[in-house]
Short mmCIF file of the C-alpha atoms (twelve columns), coordinates in Angstrom:
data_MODEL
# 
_entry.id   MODEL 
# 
loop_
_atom_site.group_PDB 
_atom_site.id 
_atom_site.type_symbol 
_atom_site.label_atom_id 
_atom_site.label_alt_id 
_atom_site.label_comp_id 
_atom_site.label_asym_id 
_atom_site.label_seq_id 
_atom_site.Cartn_x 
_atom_site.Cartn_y 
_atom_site.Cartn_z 
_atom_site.pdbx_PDB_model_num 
ATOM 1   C CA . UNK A 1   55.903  -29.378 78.211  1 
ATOM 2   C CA . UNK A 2   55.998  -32.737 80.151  1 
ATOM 3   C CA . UNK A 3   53.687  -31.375 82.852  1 
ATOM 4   C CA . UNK A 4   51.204  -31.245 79.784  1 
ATOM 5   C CA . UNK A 5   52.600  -34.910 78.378  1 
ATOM 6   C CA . UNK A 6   51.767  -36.449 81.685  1 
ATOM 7   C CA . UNK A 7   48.481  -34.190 81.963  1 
ATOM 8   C CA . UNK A 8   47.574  -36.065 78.335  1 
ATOM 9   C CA . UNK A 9   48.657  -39.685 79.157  1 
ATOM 10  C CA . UNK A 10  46.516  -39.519 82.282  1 
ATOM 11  C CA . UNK A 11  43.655  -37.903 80.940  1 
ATOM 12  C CA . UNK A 12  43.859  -40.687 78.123  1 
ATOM 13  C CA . UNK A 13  43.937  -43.514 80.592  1 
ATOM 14  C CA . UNK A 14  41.169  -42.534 82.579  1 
ATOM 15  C CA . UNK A 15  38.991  -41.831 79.258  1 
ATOM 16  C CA . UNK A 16  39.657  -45.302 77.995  1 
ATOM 17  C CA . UNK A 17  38.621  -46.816 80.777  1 
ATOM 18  C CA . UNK A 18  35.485  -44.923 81.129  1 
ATOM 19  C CA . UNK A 19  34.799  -45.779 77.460  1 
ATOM 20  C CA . UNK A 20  36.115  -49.579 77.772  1 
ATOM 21  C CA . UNK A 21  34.369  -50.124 81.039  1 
ATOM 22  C CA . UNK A 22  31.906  -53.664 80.459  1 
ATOM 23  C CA . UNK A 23  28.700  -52.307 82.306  1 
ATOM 24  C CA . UNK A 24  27.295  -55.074 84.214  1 
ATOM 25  C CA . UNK A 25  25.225  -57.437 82.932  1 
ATOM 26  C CA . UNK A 26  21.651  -58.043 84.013  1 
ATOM 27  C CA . UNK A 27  21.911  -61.207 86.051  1 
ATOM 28  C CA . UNK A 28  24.747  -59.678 87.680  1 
ATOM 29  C CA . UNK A 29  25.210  -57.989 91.047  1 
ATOM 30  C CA . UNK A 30  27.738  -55.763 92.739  1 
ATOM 31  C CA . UNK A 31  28.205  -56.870 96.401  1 
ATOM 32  C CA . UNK A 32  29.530  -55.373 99.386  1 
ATOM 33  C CA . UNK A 33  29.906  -57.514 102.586 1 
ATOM 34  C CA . UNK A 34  30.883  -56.621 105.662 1 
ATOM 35  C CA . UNK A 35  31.113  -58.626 109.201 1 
ATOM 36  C CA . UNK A 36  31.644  -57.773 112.553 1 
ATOM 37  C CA . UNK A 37  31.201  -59.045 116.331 1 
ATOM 38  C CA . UNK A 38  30.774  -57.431 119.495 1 
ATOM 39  C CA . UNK A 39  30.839  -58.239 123.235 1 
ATOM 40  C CA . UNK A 40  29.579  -55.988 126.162 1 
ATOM 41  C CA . UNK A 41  29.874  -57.719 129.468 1 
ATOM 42  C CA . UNK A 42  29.465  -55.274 132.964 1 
ATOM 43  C CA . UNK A 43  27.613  -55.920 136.107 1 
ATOM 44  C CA . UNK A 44  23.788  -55.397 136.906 1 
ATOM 45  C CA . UNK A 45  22.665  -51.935 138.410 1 
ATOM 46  C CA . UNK A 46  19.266  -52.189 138.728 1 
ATOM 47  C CA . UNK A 47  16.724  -54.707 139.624 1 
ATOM 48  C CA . UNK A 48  13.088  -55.152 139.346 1 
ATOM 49  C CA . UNK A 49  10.748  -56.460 141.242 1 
ATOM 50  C CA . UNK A 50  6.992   -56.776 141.261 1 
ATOM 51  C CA . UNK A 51  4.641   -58.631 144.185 1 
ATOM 52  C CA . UNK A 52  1.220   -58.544 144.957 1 
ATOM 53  C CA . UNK A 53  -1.048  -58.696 148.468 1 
ATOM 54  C CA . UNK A 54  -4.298  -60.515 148.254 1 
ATOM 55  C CA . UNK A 55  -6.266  -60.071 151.557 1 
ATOM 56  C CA . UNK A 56  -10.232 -61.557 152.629 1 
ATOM 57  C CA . UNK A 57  -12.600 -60.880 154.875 1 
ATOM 58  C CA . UNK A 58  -16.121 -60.699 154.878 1 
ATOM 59  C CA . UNK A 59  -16.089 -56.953 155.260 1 
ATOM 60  C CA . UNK A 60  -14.982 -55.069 152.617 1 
ATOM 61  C CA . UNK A 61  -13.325 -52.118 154.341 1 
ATOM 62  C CA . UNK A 62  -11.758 -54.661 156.932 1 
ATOM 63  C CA . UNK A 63  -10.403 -56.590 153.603 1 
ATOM 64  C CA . UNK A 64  -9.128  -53.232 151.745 1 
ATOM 65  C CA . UNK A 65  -7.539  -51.586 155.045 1 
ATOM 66  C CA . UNK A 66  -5.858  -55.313 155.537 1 
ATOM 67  C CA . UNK A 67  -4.449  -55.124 152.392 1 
ATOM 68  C CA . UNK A 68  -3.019  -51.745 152.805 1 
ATOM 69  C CA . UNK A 69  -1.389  -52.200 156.176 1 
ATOM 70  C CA . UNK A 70  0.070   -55.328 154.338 1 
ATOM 71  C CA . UNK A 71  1.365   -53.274 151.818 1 
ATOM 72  C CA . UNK A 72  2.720   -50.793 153.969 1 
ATOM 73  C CA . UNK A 73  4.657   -53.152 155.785 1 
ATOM 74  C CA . UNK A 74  6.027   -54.534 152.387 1 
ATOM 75  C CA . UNK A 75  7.003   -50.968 151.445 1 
ATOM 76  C CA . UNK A 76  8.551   -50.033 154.521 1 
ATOM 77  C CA . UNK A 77  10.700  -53.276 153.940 1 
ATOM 78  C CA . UNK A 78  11.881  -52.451 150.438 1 
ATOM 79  C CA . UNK A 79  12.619  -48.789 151.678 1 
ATOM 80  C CA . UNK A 80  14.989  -50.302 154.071 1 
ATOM 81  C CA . UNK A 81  16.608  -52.512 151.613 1 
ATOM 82  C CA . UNK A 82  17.571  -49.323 149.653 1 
ATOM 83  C CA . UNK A 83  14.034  -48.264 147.036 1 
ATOM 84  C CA . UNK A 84  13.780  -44.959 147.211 1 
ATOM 85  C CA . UNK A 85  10.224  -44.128 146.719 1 
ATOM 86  C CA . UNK A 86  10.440  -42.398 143.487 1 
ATOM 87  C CA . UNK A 87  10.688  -46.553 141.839 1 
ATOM 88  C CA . UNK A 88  8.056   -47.574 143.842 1 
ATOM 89  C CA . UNK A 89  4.448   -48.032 142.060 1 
ATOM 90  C CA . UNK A 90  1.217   -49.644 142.024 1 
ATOM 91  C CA . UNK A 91  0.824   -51.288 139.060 1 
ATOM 92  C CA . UNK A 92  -3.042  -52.377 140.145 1 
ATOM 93  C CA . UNK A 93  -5.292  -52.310 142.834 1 
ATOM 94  C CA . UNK A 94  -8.897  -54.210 142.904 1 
ATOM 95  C CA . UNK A 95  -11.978 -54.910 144.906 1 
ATOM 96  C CA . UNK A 96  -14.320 -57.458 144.056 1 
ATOM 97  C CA . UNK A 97  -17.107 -59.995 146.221 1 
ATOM 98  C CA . UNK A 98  -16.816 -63.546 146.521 1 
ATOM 99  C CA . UNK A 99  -20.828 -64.821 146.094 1 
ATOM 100 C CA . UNK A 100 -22.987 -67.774 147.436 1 
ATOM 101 C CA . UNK A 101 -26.140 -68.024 145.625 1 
ATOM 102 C CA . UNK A 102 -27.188 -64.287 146.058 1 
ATOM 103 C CA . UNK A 103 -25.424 -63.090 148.985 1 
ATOM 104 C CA . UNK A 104 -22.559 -62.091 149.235 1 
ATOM 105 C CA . UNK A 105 -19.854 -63.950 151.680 1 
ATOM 106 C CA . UNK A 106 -16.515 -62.109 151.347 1 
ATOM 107 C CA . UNK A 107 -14.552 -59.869 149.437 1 
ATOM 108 C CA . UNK A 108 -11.119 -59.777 147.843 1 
ATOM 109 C CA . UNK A 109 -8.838  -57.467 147.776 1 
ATOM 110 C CA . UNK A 110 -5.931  -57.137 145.489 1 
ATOM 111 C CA . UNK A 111 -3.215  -54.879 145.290 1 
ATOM 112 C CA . UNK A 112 0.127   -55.374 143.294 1 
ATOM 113 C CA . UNK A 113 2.935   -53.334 143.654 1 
ATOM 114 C CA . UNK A 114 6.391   -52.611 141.659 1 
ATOM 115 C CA . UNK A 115 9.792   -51.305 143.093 1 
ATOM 116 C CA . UNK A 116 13.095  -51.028 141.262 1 
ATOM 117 C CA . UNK A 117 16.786  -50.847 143.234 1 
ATOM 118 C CA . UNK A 118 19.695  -48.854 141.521 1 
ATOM 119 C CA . UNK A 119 22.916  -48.977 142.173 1 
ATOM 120 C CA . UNK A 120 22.494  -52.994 142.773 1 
ATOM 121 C CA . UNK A 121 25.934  -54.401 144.060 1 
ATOM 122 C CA . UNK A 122 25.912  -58.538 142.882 1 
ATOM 123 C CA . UNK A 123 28.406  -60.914 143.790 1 
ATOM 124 C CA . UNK A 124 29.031  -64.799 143.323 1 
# 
């Protein structure tokens, strides 16, 4: 019998305030705010570089094999310094003549390249 009392006075409570509950009124708002911060300091492990050749001669192939041997000793430098190949790129490569009047005096070669280190170890 008091299980059933207490059952009752509950059940009333929780009905009168469902039936008393004020719904809110139109110019007013329910608002949740919440606020937070967050810090994530660690060290650099990779870095990016990108460099370009630009080579000229008045013979085009003499201009585009310039550039490439320039470029390969570039690479072979990075590779040394720890890129592996597989971050190595080349991001653009371009011919194009330099003209007087009509003729044309020289060409220009242009090759730009990209390489990326992991694993970077920095210090101050």
């Amino acid at each position: 019998m008091k299980k059933s009392k207490l059952f009752t006075a509950i059940f009333a409570i929780i009905l009168a305030g469902v039936v008393f509950a004020q719904p809110l009124a139109a110019n007013e708002t329910s608002t949740i705010r919440v606020s937070g911060a967050a810090s994530v300091t660690m060290a650099p492990d990779v870095a990016g570089v990108s460099f370009r050749a630009i080579t000229t001669d008045d013979d085009r192939q003499v201009a585009i094999t310039d550039n490439n041997n320039l470029m390969a000793d570039i690479l072979q430098i990075l590779r040394q310094h720890g890129v592996e190949d597989d971050d190595m790129r080349t991001s653009a490569f371009s011919v194009w003549p330099h003209f007087e009047n009509v003729r044309v005096c020289n060409y220009d070669v242009y090759g730009r390249r990209y390489g990326r280190w992991r694993n970077v170890q920095t210090g101050y």
